[in-house]
C-alpha positions in Angstrom: 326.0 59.8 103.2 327.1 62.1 100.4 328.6 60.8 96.8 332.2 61.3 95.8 334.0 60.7 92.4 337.6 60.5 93.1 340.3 60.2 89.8 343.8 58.9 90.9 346.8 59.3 88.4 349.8 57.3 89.4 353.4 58.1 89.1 356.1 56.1 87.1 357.3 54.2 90.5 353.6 52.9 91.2 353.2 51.9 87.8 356.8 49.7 87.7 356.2 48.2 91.0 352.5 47.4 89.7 353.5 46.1 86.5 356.2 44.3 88.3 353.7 42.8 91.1 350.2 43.5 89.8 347.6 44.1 92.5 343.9 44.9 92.7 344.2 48.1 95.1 340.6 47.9 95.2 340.6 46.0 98.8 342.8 47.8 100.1 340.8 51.1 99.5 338.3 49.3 100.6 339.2 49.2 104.2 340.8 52.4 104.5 337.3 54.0 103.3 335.3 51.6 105.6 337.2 52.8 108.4 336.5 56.3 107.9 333.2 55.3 107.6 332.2 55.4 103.8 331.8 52.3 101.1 333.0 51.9 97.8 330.2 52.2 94.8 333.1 51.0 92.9 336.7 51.4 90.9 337.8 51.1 87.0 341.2 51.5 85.4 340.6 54.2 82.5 342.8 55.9 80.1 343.8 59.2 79.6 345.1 61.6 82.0 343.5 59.4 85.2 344.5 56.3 85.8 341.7 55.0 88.2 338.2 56.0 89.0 335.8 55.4 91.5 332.6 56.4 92.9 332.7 56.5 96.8 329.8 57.4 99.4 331.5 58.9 102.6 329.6 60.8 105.6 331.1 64.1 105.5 333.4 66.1 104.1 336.1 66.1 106.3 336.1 61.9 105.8 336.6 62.0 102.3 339.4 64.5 102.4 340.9 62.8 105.1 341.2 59.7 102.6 342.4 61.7 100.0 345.0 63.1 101.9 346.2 59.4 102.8 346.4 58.1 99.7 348.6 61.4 98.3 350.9 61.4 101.6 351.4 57.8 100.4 353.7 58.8 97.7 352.2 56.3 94.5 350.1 59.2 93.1 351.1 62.4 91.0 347.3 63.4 91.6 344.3 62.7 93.4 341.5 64.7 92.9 337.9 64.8 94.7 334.5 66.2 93.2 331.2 65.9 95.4 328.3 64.4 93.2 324.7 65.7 94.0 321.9 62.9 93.3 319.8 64.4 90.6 316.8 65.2 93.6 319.7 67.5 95.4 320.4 68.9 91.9 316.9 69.7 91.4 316.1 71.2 94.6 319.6 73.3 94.2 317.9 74.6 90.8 314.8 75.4 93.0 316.5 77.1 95.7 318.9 79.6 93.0 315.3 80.4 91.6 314.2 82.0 94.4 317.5 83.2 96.3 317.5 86.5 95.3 320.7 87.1 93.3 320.4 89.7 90.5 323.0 89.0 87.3 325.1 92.0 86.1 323.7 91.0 82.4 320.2 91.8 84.3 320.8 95.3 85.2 319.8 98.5 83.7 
C-alpha cells in the first residue's frame, strides 16, 4: 500500500449546500476509497487555499487516481489534487539509490 495526501478545494455551490445541510463527507469517502481498495489515515477541514485534507493509503496508482477522478467528475470541487508520500525508509533508500545512479550535474562538469 502506498501513502497519498490529497487537498480538496470546494466550489461556492458545495459550500452553500453544506452550510445549508452540514455533513461529515468523511464516510462517504470512506466507502468510495474502501472499495477501491485503500483506507483512510484521516481528514481535517483547513484554511487557506484547501479546504479539506487527508492522508489516504491506496494500492496503486491507478486506484488513487481513479478516486480522484470521481470526486472531480462529481462537480463539488474547483480542485483536487494528489501527491504520493514516501515513508522516510523509501526516502532514505531513494537518497541511497541517486548516490550511486550515475548521473553527472552540468554544475559538475569541466
Amino acid at each position: 500500500m502506498a501513502d497519498y495526501l490529497m487537498q480538496i478545494s470546494y466550489n461556492a455551490a458545495a459550500w452553500a449546500a453544506m452550510i445549508k445541510r452540514p455533513e461529515n463527507r468523511v464516510e462517504a469517502v470512506r466507502k468510495a476509497v474502501e472499495k477501491l481498495g485503500g483506507k483512510l489515515g484521516g481528514f481535517w477541514m483547513s484554511f487557506g487555499d484547501q479546504d479539506l485534507v487527508g492522508i489516504l493509503e491506496m494500492p496503486d496508482n491507478v486506484s488513487v487516481a481513479a478516486f480522484a477522478m470521481a470526486i472531480s467528475a462529481g462537480g463539488a470541487c474547483r480542485g483536487v489534487k494528489t501527491t504520493p508520500l514516501l515513508k522516510i525508509e523509501e526516502g532514505m533508500e531513494a537518497m541511497k539509490k541517486a548516490g550511486t545512479c550515475g548521473y553527472t550535474p552540468m554544475t559538475d562538469k569541466k
